[in-house]
C-alpha positions in Angstrom: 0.0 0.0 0.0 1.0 3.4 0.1 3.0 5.3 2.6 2.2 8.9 3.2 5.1 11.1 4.6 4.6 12.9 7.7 7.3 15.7 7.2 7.3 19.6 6.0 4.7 20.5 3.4 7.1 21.3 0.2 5.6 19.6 -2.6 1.9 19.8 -3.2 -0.7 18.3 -5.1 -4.5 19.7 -6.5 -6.0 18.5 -3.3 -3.7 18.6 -0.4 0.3 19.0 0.6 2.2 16.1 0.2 4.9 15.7 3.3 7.3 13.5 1.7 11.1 15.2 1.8 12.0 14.7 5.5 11.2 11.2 4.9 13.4 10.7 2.3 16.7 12.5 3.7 15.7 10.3 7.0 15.4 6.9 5.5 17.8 7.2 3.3 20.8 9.6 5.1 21.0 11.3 2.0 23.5 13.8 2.0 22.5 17.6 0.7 24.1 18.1 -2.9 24.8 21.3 -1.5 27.6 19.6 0.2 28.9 17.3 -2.4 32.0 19.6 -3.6 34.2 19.2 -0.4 36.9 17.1 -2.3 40.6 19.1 -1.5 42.4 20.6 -4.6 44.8 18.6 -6.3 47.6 17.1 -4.4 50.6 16.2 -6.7 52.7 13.2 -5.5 55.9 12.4 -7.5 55.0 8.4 -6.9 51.7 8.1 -7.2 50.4 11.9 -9.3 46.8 14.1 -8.2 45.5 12.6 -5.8 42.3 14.3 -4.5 40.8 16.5 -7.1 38.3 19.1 -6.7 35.4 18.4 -9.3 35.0 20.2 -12.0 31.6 22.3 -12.6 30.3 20.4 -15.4 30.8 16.9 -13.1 29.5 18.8 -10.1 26.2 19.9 -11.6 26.1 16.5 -12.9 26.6 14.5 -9.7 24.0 17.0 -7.8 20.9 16.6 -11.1 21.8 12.7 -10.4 21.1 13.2 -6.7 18.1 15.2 -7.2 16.6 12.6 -9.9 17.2 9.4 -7.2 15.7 11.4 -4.7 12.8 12.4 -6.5 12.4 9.1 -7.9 12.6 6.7 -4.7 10.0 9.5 -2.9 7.6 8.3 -6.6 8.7 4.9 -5.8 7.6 4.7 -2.5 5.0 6.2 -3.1 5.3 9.3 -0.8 4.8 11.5 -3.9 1.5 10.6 -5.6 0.0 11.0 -9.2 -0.8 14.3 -9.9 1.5 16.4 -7.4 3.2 19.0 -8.2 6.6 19.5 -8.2 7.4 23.4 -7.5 10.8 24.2 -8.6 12.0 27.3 -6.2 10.9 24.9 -3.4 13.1 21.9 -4.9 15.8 24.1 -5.6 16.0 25.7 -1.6 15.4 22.3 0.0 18.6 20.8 -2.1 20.4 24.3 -1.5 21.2 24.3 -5.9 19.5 26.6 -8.6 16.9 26.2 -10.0 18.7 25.6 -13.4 20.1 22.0 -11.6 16.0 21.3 -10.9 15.1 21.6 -14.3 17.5 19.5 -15.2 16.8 17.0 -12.9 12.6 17.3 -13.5 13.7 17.2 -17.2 15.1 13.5 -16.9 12.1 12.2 -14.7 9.7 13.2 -17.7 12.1 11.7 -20.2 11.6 8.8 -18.0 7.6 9.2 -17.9 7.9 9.5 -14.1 6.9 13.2 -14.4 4.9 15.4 -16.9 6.3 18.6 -17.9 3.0 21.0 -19.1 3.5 24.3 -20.7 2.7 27.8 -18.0 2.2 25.1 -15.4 5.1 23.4 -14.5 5.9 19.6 -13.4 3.4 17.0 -12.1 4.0 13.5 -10.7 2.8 11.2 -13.8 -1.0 10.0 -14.3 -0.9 7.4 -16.4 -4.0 6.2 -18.2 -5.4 2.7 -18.1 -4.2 2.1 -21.6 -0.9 3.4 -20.9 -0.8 1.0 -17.9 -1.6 -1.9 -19.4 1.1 -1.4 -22.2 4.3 -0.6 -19.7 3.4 -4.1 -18.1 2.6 -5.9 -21.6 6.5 -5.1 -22.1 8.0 -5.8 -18.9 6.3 -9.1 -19.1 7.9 -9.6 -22.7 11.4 -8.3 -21.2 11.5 -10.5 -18.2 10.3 -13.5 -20.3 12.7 -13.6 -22.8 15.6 -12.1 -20.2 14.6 -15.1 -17.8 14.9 -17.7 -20.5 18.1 -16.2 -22.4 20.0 -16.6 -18.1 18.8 -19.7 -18.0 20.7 -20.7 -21.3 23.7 -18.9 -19.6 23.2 -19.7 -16.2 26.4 -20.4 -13.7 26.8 -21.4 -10.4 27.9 -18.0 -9.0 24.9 -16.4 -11.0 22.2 -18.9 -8.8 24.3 -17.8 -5.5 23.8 -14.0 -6.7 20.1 -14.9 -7.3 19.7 -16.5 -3.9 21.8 -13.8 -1.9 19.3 -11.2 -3.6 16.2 -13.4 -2.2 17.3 -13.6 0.9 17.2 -10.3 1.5 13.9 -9.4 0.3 13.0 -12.4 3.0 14.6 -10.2 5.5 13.0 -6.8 4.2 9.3 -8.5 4.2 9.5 -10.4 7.7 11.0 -6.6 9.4 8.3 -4.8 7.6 10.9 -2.7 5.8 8.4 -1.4 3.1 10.4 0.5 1.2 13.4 -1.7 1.2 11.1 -4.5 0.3 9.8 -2.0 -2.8 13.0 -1.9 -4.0 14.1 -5.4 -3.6 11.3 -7.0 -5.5 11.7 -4.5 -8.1 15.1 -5.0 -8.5 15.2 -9.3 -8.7 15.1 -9.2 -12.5 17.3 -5.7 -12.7 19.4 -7.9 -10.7 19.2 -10.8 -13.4 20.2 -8.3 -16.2 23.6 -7.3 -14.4 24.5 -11.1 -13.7 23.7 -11.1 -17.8 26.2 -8.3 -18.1 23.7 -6.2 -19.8 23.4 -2.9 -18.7 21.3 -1.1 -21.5 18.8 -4.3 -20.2 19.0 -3.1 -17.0 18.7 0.3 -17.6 15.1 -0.5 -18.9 13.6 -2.4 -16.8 14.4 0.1 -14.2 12.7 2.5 -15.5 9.6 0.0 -16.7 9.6 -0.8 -12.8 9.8 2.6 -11.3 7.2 3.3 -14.2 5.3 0.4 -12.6 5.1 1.3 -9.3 3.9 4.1 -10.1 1.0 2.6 -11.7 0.1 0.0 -8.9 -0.3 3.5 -7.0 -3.4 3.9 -9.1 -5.1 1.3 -9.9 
């Protein structure tokens, strides 16, 4: 079911204010992006060379839209932000302590990954999808997972089937403690999981997304 943060009112939907960002930077320990550029400038050692660089501002802002994008995406994934809320950028951007240049960035990769919509004069919104929409993302996950499942069992290897195992034991563990969003994430990730042992990342990639798309979805309907 869904879990409904308790925290600050920053993000806020048609009906009512949606308290979800305390919750994340608590159950998570994420750390502000604000604070991300504390590396030391570079430290030349005759041996071994730089050691210790300061990032540059192109990898900063990089590193810090990455960090807003998870964060944003685990509160959609676990279901703290809710179809149809909207996502006000000048109250992103002073929560994260970045501009709101970094925001857009970051609210421009959720809607390339249809976790957001992005509406003209109105800003971003949490995605809606329709029943027809729904029903195709899980027509090709089931198509993705059946033919992944049967191409690793053509490949399959010992240390694969420990991998597997390791990974179901601890969705066990996050189920029998209650941990609901660890368990969200678990049982999403088995078959992500199956598409690293494959050594296919662009595989992976996908059904990511397809899986954060679904959880979205199974907020809905």
């Amino acid at each position: 079911g869904a879990v409904a943060g308790t925290g600050s009112r920053i993000v806020t939907n048609s009906s009512a204010a949606v308290g979800w960002m305390p919750m994340v930077l608590s159950n998570t320990a994420l750390v502000a992006p604000a604070r991300i550029a504390t590396a030391k400038p570079c430290t030349i050692s005759p041996a071994s060379g730089p050691t210790m660089c300061r990032p540059t501002t192109r990898s900063l802002a990089s590193s810090t839209t990455s960090f807003i994008v998870e964060a944003l995406t685990k509160a959609i994934v676990d279901h703290r932000l809710h179809p149809g809320s909207k996502l006000a950028e000048q109250k992103l951007a002073d929560h994260f302590g970045v501009s709101r240049t970094l925001v857009r960035q970051a609210l421009f990769q959720l809607a390339q990954n249809r976790l957001i919509r992005l509406e003209p004069a109105r800003g971003a919104f949490v995605a809606a999808p329709s029943v027809d929409e729904a029903r195709q993302v899980f027509a090709v996950r089931r198509m993705l997972e059946a033919e992944m499942t049967r191409e690793f069992v053509r490949t399959v290897t010992p240390a694969k089937i420990k991998a597997l195992k390791e990974h179901v034991a601890l969705e066990k563990s996050a189920v029998s403690g209650e941990d609901v969003s660890g368990r969200t994430e678990l049982l999403g990730d088995f078959h992500v999981r199956m598409a690293e042992l494959m050594g296919n990342q662009v595989l992976a990639q996908i059904l990511g997304e397809l899986i954060s798309r679904c959880t979205l979805i199974t907020l809905m309907y």
